[in-house]
Structures are given as C-alpha cells and as structure tokens.
N, C-alpha and C positions, 0 to 999 in steps of 0.2 A: 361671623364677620369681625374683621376687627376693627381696633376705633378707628385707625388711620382711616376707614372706608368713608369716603364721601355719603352724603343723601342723597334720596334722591329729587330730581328737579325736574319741570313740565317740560323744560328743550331739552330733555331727554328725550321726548317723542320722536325726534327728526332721526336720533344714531338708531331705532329701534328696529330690526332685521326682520321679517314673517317668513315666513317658510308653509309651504302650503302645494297640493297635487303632486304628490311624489309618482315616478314610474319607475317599475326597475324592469332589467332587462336579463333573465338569469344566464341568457346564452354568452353573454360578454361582461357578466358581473359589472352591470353601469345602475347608478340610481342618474334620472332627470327628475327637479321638482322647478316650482317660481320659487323667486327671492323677490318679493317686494320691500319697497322703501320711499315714506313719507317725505316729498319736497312741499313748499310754504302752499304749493296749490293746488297737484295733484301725486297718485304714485306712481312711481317706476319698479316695472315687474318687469325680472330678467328672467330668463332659463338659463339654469346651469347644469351641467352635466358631469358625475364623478363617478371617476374607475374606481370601484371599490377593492379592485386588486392592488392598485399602484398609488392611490389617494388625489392623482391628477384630479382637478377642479378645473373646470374652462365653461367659460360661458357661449350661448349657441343663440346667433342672433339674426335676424333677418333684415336690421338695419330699423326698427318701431322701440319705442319707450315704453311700451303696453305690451310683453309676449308673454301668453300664457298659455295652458293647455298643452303639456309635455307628453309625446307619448313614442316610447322606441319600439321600433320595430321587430317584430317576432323573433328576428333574426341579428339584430342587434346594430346591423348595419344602416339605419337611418331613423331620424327623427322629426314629426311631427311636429308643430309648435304653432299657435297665431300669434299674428303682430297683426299691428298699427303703422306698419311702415308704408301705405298707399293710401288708407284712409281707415274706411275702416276695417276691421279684423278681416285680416285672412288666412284660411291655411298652408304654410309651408313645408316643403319638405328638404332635411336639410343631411346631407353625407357625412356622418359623423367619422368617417377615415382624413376624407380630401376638404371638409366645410363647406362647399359647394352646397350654394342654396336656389332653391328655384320657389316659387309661389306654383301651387297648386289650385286654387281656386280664383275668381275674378266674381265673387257675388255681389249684387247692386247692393244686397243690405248686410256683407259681411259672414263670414263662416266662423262657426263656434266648433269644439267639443267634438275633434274626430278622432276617429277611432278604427286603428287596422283591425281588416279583416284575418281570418285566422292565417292564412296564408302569405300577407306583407302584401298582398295586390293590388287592393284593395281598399279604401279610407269612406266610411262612413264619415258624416258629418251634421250639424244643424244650419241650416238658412229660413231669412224669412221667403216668404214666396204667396203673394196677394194671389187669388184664384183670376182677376183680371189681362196678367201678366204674362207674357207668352215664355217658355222658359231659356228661350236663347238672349229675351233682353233682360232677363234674371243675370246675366253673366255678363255683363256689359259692367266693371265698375264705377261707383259714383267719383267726380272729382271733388274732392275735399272744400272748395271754393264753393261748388254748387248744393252742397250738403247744406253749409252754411246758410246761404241763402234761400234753401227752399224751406229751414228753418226759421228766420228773418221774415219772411214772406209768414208760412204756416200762423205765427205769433201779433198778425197785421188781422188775421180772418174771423171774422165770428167764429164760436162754437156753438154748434148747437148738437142739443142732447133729447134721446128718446128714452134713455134706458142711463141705469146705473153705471160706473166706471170711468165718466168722459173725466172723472180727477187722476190724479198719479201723484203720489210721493217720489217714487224713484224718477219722476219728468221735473219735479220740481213743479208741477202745475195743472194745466188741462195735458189728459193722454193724450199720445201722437199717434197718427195713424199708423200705427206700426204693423208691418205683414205677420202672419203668425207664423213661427217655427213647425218646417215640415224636415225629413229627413232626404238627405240627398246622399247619393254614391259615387264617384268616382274611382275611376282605375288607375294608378299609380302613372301611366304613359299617356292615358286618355287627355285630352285639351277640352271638352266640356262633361258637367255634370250630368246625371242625370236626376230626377223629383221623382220618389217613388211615391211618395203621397200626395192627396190632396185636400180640399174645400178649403175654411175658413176658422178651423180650429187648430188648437195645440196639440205638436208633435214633437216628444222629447225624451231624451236618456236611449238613445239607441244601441242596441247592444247587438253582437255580429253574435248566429246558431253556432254551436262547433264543427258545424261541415262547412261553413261560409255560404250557404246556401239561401240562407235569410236572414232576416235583421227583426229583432224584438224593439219592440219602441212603447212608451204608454203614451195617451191621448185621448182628449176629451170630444172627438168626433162623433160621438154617437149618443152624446149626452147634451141636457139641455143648458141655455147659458145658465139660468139661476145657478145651477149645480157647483156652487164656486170652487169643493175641492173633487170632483168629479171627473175621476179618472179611471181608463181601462185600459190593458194588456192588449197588443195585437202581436200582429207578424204580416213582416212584405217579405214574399218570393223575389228575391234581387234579379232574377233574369224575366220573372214575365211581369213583377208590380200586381200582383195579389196580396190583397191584401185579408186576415181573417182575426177575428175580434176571438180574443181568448177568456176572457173574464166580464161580469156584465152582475154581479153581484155583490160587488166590494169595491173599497175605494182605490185606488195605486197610491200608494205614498209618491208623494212629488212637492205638495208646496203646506208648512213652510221649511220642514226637514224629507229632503228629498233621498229614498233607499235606490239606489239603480239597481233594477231586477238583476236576474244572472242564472244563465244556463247550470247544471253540472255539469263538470267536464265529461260526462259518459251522453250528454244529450237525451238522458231522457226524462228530465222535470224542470221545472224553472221555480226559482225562489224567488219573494217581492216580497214588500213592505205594503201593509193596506189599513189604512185609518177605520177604524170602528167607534161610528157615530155613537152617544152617548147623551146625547141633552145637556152638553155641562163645557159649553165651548170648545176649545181646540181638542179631537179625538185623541186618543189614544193608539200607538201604531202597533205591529204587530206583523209578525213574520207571516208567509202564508206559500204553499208548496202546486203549483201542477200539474200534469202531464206537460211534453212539449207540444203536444198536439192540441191543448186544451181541454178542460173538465170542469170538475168541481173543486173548488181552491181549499184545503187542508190548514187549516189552523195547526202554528207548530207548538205554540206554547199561550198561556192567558196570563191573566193578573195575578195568578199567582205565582207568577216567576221573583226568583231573587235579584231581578232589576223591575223596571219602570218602561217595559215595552221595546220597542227597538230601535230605540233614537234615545239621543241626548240634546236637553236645551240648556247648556250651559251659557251664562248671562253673560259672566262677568272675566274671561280673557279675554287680551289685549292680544289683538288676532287682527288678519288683514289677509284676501288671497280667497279663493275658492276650495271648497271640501270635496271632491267627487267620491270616493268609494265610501262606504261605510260600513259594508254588508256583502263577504263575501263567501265559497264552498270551497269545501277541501278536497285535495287533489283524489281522492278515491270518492267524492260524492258523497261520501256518509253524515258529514257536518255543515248548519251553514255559522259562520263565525260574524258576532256583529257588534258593536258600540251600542250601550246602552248607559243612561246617567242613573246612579241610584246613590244617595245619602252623600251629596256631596263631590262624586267621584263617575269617573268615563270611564268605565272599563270594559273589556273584549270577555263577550261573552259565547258560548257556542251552545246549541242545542240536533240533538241526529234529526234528519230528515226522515225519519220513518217510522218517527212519534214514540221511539220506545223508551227514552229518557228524557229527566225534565232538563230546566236550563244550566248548564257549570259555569262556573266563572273561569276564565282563563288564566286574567291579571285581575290584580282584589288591590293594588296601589291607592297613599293618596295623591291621584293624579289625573289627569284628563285625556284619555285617546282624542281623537277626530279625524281621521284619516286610515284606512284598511286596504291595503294592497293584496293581489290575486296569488294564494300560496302556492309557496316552490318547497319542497323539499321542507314541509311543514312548518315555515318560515312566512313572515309576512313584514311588507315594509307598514311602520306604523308613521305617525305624527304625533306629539303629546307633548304635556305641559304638566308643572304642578306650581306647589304657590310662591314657590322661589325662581323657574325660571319659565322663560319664553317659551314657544314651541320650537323643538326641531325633531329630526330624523332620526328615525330609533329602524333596527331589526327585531324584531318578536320574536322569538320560539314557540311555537301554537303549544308543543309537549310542555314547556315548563313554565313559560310564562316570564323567563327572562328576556333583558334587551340588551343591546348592542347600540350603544349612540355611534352614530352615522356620519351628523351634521353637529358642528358648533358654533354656532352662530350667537352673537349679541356676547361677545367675551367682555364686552366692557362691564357688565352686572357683576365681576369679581370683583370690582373696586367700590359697588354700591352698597351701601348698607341698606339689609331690605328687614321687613316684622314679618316675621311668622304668622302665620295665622291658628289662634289657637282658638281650639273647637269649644262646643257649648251646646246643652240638648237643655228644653223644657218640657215637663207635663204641661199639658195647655190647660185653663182655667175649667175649660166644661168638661176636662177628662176626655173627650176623643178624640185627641192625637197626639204625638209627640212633634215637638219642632227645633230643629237645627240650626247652628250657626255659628259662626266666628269673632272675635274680638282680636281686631291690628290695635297692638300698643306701639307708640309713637319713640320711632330707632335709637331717640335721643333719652328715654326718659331715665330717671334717676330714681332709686330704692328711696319709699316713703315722702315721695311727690304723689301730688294730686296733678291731672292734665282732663282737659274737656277732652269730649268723644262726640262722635255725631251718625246718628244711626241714618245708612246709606241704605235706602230701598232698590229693590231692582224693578225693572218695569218687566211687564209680559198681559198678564201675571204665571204664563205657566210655565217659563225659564225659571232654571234655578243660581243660587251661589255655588261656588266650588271651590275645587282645590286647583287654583288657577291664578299667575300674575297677573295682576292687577294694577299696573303702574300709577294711576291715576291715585288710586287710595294711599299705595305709598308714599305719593307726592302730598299728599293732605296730611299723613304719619310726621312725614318730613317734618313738616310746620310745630310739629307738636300736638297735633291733634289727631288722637284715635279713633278708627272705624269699627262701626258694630255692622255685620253683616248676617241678615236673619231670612231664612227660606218658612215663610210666612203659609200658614193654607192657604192653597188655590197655585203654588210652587208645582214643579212634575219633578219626578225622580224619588218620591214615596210613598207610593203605590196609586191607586185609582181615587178612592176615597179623599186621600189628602189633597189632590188634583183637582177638586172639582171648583169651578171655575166661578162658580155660587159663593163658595167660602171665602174667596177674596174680595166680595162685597157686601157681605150680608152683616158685617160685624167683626167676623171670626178671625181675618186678616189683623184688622185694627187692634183687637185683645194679645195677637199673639206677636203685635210687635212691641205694642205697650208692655206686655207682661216680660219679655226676651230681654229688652234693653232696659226695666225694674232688675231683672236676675244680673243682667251684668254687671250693672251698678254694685250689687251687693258680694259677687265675688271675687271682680276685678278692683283690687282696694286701690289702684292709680288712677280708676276714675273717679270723677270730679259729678259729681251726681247732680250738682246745680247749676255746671256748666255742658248744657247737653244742648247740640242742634239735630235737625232733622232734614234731609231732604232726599231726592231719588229724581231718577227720568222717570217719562211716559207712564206706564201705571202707574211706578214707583213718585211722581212727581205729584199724579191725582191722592195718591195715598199720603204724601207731602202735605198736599193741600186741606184734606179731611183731617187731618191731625191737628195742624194749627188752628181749624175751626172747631176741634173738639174738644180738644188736649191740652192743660197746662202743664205737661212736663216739659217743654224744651224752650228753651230761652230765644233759639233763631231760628229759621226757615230756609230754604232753598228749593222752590221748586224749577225744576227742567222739564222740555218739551212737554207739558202735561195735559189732561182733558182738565175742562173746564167747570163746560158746560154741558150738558147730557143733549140739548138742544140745538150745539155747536158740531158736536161729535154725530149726532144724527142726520143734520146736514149739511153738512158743509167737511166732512173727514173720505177719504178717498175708497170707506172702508163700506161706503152707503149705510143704506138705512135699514133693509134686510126685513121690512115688516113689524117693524116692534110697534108702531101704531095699533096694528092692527089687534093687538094684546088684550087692549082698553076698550070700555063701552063706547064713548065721544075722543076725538081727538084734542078736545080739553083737558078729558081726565087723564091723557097721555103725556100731554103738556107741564101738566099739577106735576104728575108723578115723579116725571124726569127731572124734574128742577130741583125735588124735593131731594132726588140722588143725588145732586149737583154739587160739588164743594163750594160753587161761589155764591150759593144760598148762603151761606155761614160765614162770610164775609168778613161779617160784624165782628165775628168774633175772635176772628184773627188780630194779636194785638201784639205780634214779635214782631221784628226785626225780617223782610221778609223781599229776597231776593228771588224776581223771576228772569229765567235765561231761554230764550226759544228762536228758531229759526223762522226769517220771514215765509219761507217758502216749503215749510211744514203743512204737507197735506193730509196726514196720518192724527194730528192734532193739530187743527187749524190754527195759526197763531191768533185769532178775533180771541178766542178764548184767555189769552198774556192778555192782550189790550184788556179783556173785559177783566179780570181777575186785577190790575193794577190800575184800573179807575174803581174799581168796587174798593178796594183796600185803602187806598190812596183817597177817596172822597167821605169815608166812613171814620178813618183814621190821619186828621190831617200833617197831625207832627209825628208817624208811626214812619221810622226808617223805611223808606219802601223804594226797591231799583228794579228794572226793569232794563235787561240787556239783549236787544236782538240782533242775529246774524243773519246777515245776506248771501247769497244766492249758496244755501245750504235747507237741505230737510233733517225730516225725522232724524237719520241717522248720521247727524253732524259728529256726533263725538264719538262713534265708530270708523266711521268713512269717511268722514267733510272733510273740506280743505286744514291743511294739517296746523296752518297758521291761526286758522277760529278755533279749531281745538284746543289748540292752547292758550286761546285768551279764554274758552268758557273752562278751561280746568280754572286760571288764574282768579278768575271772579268768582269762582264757588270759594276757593281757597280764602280770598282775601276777605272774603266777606265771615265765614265764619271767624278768621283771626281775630278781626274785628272786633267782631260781639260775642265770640266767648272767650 
C-alpha cells in the first residue's frame, strides 16, 4: 500500500459489498450469486447475474429488497430467486432471455431454498406447514398489514411454557409459534404445491435423486425433542409421498455448520456430514458414505486427517449472506470435495469414496474458502477471502488448485491502507499443545516507536482466527492500536485434542492467552508491553471478564455480549439448562459451584478501566448478566472508570447482523474507549 492510501474508518461498514450462494449454469456459462449491502437499519440483498462469456452483469429482481436464493436452470434458460416483494419470501421464477417474472409460490409462511429438479420441471422447495392446517390454506398468502398485527397481538399474550425453548435469540425474545419446515414440490406450470411430508418436526436441505424421481431431505421426525442436534437422512417418492428413513445411527450435520448431503452423479451412494458425539461440547463432523437405498453409513476419513473434520468455524470475517454448498462429488463419483478449517486457513479438501486413500489437500493457500459449487469439467465455482481482502468469486481447478477471480467487488480497499497479519506459534506452558496466532501492527506506525496493542478474543469457543478481513480490527490498527489475535485451546481447526471444549475452561485457555500475548510482547519490539487492553465478545467477552479478575497484565477492559453469571446463563439464555443440576449431590452444591465458575464472583478484583457493551434483547447472554456485572464493579469500585453501553432492539449477533448503524457505534465505543486509556 502506499502512503497516499487512506485508513481505515468504521463508515466504511455502509460501502462494504458480501458476496454469498453462487450458482453457475455451465450450459450458458452464467454465474448467479447475492450481493448484499449494509443500509443504517437493515440489508439489501440483490441477485445478480453474469455472462461469464461476455462479462455482462444485470441484476434479476422480482420487485423485494430481500432476494436471495439464486439458482439457474439445468438448461440455462431461467432462474429461481426469493424476494420480499409480497411480504414474505417467495419463490420466483424469472426468464432470463425476455426478464419476464412470474411468482411461483403463494405460501402463508413464505418459501425458502428451491431447488430444480434434474430435469428444469420441477422446483423443490422449503415452507412452514403446522400439521393443523389444511394445505390449500397453506397457499393463501399473509398480507403484510396482518403479519404485523398478529405479531402486535402475539406480544399482548402470556407465554406459557412446559418444556425448554419458549426463548429465542434470533426472535429477539419469547419463540414464536413458528410452523416447522417441511419440504414441498411444485411443477414449473403447476398453480399449487404440493407437502410431501409431515407432523411436527424439521425438514430441511432437500436435495432432487439423479432420476428426479425422489427428493433426499434430513430430519428430526423420528427422534426425540431433547435430541437437540438429532438428525436423519430420508427419502420421499415425489409421485406417491413415501417416505423411508435411510440412517438412524449418526448425527446429519445441519446445525451449527450445515453439509447438504449429495447424491453421486451415477446414483448409486449419497455423501453427508454427520456430527460424532464426543463429551467435549460441539462434535466433531465428518464425512460419511451410503448406498442410495440405505445401509450402513461408511466413515470416509477420522482425526487423523490433515484438516480438523469437514467444516470450518471461522470466527472472525466480515461476511454477510448465506453459505449453502460446502461439500460436493466429482463428476465420475470417485471423490467427495469439501471445506475444512485447519491452522488458520479454509481450504478444499478431497478424499475417494471408496476408502482407498487418506485426505489431499486441493488448495494449501493463506486463505478462507466458504462456498463449493457442483463440478463441471473439474472446475468448481468457489467463494473466498484472505486477510487483505473481502470475499468474492473465484473458479477453482479441482486438478491444480488454481483460481480464476470471477467477481470484484469492494474496489474501494485499493485506496485503504490495511496491516497484514503476521503469524506467531507458541509451545504452551504444560507442553501439550501448540498455539497460533497473529499480531495487526497499526498501518501508521513508525520504526523504533512503542504503540499499545490489545488482545481480541474470539467468542465460541470452538470457531477459530484466520486468515481473513477483518475490518473492525483494522479500524482499531487505524487508531494506532495493535490487535493480538490468539486461537486459544478449546479453538477447532487443530485437531481433536486441541478442541476440546474442557480446555477452554479449565485454565488452559487463560495460560495460553496470558502466555501468547507475554510472547508478543517480547518479539513484536513496537509493542508497548505496559500499554496492553483486553477484550472479546461472547466467550471471548466471559474470558474478558476472567482476566480482569485475575490478571494484572492489562491496563483496560472491554467486555461484549458476554456470560456473566453461570446462574444467568442457566436460566435465563435461550440455550436452556440441559441438566447440569443434575451433576451435583443438592441443587445448592450446584449453585456453590456455578458461581464459583462465574467471572462476577471476582468482581472485587477487577480494578481497570472497564467498558461493558451488550444488546437489550440478547437471549443467548441475557443482558441481567451487563446490569449485574456493572453494579458488582460499579458498587465495589466507586471512582473505577466503569461504562456500560446497551443496544436496542438487537441480539447476540449485533455486530455481525444488527442494524448497521449500532454496529458502528459499538465498533466506535470499543475504539474510543481503549484510545482513552491506553
């Protein structure tokens, strides 16, 4: 960059382009993906469509502010999309020669995620559909006025609860009665749908056989509720609604990193993702193979693959928009090709279907895949990021592992000056592990200056850092102050062991950040070692909190959405309480114990400078837990700088999704508050 380059600034959030669900069409060489973009109060997601022949860009719209879900046709001649343009989503279909659009669905609670049959006839889709409900008034749409209102109304009513869940972070409050996603079909000329499933559970990722003769879908219909990630493989007969359960042994990967199964293209095995429980929090996922008729599901590869399972939890890009593919098979069946995070990095891995070799790396980049399109001519549309730019649309070569950028979006970052991110490994104090991490030196600094730094935690705890922009931290660079970003045990993307979800409480966490951000100190000679703050969201925020009541190394604080209380988070977080009582002899000694977990036990001993930032309507970390955390500090420490900043009507994940305008007052107040005091 050179000097002329401007820094960068938090209303940069508003120009910042996402790019997100590519579809390509290889009969007419078209990519479709969204382009969302951040207004003061929500996003507008457009679909755009380009000739990859001729470079034509034209946007494809149904007349909504909300279109997402792009998907062309077998045949290249038309395309999928929902909008927002009647109330709520629906699918349209739209002639990409003449633009000629017509709405295809009229669902009372809106259509998601369709998907042509092999043939272009044909359009699978998702709706809700209560089992009360007869399915012709399924089809009747809500008017926008009345939605309103029966929301209005809903928010007048008691709740009452029998069972776990009646909270919601993504409702902002109590869950709404919301029908559950079943799968529906519709014929391209057809005027209504039809339900090929039923009852009262989830039904999702539906995927067309390669005869179009049935539809693969997973779902928790035959498991019980407690079973929270408890999912199974079926199949409906699209002409008679047969339905037959193919897996009843494993988990389906679905929530919180979701693999869409996928046929071979010869039809005779299906690939998935399936969580393998472990005792140590969030599973571990993992490939798994079986007949199409159903069997015994084949483990493709274990923990000893040269990634971290078949998913990536990358924490920390500046992303917006939906992921759908991630895991897809190559056009002769022999490979399945998938996204997996390991040391920092997303990259495209492939292992054969028929277990005779372990896993290869495709691309070994420092960079972040997140998106995996169905190979042509041993090509595949990707999406990816690394720690200088945004995501956009790349071409893969599955043979070599080169790309082909697509898309160019967010060109104003040529004029920004951005920090590198440079890498950093320690041996960990007990000897059993190694741990990773980066040091942002601040864009302005000068050879043989000192500048404070402030080590940013990430919350999960099993997302990790990466090689990925990061705007927000830049903008903190900007100021003059450097980010220490450290993949802490209990992080994923280092094998099993380092994963486990124990280590980021027990101790082992705390040593390996205290000990990361001591090493930085002593090789990064522009930091300022007595000018150090600390802070993070959500776990990152709770680990915030344990610091300033343990630690005197850092001079300020900043904790975001964070647990509190262990007794807050038990009841009153949307995530229930899941039996940990039950652990303990008395529900006293359960009480002792969790307090004793608790950062706002140590209260006392927090004696920095110590900004809390959190959402009122955080159900994931109730905000009681802010209140009690800034009168415990606040009453214990009367002249101790202590602010407390809360956002309205935003949750957990304000500063990824909230309204774009609180985003950047809580970047602004983390910013100004370390300028401050250090």
């Amino acid at each position: 960059m050179g000097q002329e380059n401007r820094f960068p600034r938090t209303e940069d959030f508003y120009d910042i382009e996402y790019v997100s669900t590519p579809d390509y069409c290889p009969a007419k060489n078209l990519l479709a993906y969204v382009l969302s973009q951040g207004t003061k109060r929500d996003y507008v997601q457009r679909v755009l469509v380009k000739d990859l022949a001729t470079g034509k860009l034209q946007q494809m719209s149904a007349g909504g502010n909300v279109e997402t879900s792009p998907r062309i046709s077998p045949d290249g001649s038309k395309l999928l999309l929902c909008s927002n343009a009647t109330g709520d989503p629906q699918v349209w279909v739209v002639d990409l020669t003449t633009g000629e659009k017509r709405r295809l669905t009229s669902m009372r609670y809106g259509a998601t995620e369709p998907v042509w049959s092999p043939h272009g006839d044909k359009i699978a889709f998702i709706a809700g559909a209560p089992g009360t409900d007869a399915p012709d008034a399924l089809q009747v749409m809500r008017d926008p006025g009345d939605v309103a209102r029966e929301e209005r109304e809903r928010r007048r009513q008691p709740v009452a609860a029998e069972d776990y869940g009646y909270k919601s972070d993504e409702n902002m409050g109590f869950a709404r009665d919301v029908p559950p996603p079943h799968i529906w079909v519709i014929g391209l000329e057809d005027q209504h749908a039809r339900c090929l499933t039923d009852g009262e559970k989830k039904h999702v990722m539906p995927v067309w056989a390669p005869d179009g003769k049935t539809i693969l879908f997973a779902s928790n219909r035959e498991r019980e509720a407690r079973e929270f990630l408890g999912m199974d493989l079926f199949t409906v007969a699209v002409d008679s609604g047969e339905i037959t359960r193919l897996t009843e042994d494993v988990l389906v990967a679905h929530y919180p990193k979701r693999i869409v199964p996928r046929y071979t293209p010869d039809g005779k095995q299906i690939v998935f993702g399936a969580l393998v429980p472990n005792g140590e929090g969030l599973p571990p996922c993992y490939l798994y193979s079986i007949p199409a008729g159903g069997g015994k599901p084949v483990q493709l590869f274990g923990a000893d693959a040269p990634c971290d399972g078949a998913t990536r939890f990358l924490y920390n890009a500046t992303r917006y928009g939906d992921v759908y593919e991630t895991m897809q098979i190559s056009e002769d069946s022999e490979f399945a090709y998938f996204i997996s995070g390991w040391h920092g990095t997303g990259n495209v891995y492939r292992v054969k279907l028929d277990g005779t070799s372990s896993v290869e790396a495709v691309t070994s980049g420092q960079e972040n895949y997140c998106s995996l399109s169905v190979p042509e001519e041993n090509k595949s549309i990707v999406v990816k990021c690394d720690a200088l730019h945004f995501e956009d649309i790349f071409l893969l070569d599955l043979g070599t592992g080169e790309t082909e950028q697509l898309t160019r979006h967010n060109q104003w970052l040529e004029d920004v000056a951005l920090s590198a991110m440079d890498e950093m490994w320690i041996d960990t104090l007990d000897g059993n592990s190694k741990v990773q991490g980066w040091v942002l030196k601040p864009q302005q600094a000068e050879s043989g200056e000192k500048y404070p730094a402030v080590l940013y935690i990430h919350g999960g705890p099993t997302p990790f850092y990466g090689y990925a922009l990061t705007y927000e931290f830049q903008c903190l660079a900007a100021q003059g102050i450097g980010v220490i970003m450290v993949n802490p045990r209990g992080s994923s993307g280092y094998g099993p062991e380092h994963g486990r979800i124990s280590l980021a409480y027990d101790g082992s966490a705390y040593y390996d950040l205290l000990q990361f951000t001591s090493e930085a100190v002593r090789r990064f000679d522009w930091i300022d070692g007595e000018r150090l703050g600390v802070c993070g969201g959500s776990y990152g925020g709770y680990m915030t909190n344990w610091i300033a009541g343990h630690s005197k190394r850092f001079k300020v604080a900043a904790t975001h959405r964070s647990p509190v209380n262990n007794l807050i988070s038990y009841a009153s977080s949307d995530m229930g309480a899941n039996g940990r009582a039950k652990q303990y002899a008395s529900y006293e000694e359960f009480m002792l114990a969790e307090l004793e977990k608790s950062p706002v036990t140590y209260s006392d001993k927090i004696d920095i400078p110590f900004l809390i930032l959190h959402s009122t309507q955080d159900m994931r970390c109730p905000v009681e837990g802010a209140h009690q955390l800034y009168t415990a500090v606040k009453d214990q420490h009367p002249n101790l700088p202590v602010r407390m900043v809360l956002f309205p009507n935003s949750n957990h994940g304000l500063t990824m999704s909230g309204p774009m305008y609180l985003r950047i007052i809580h970047y602004n107040e983390n910013i100004r508050w370390f300028k401050k005091y250090l």
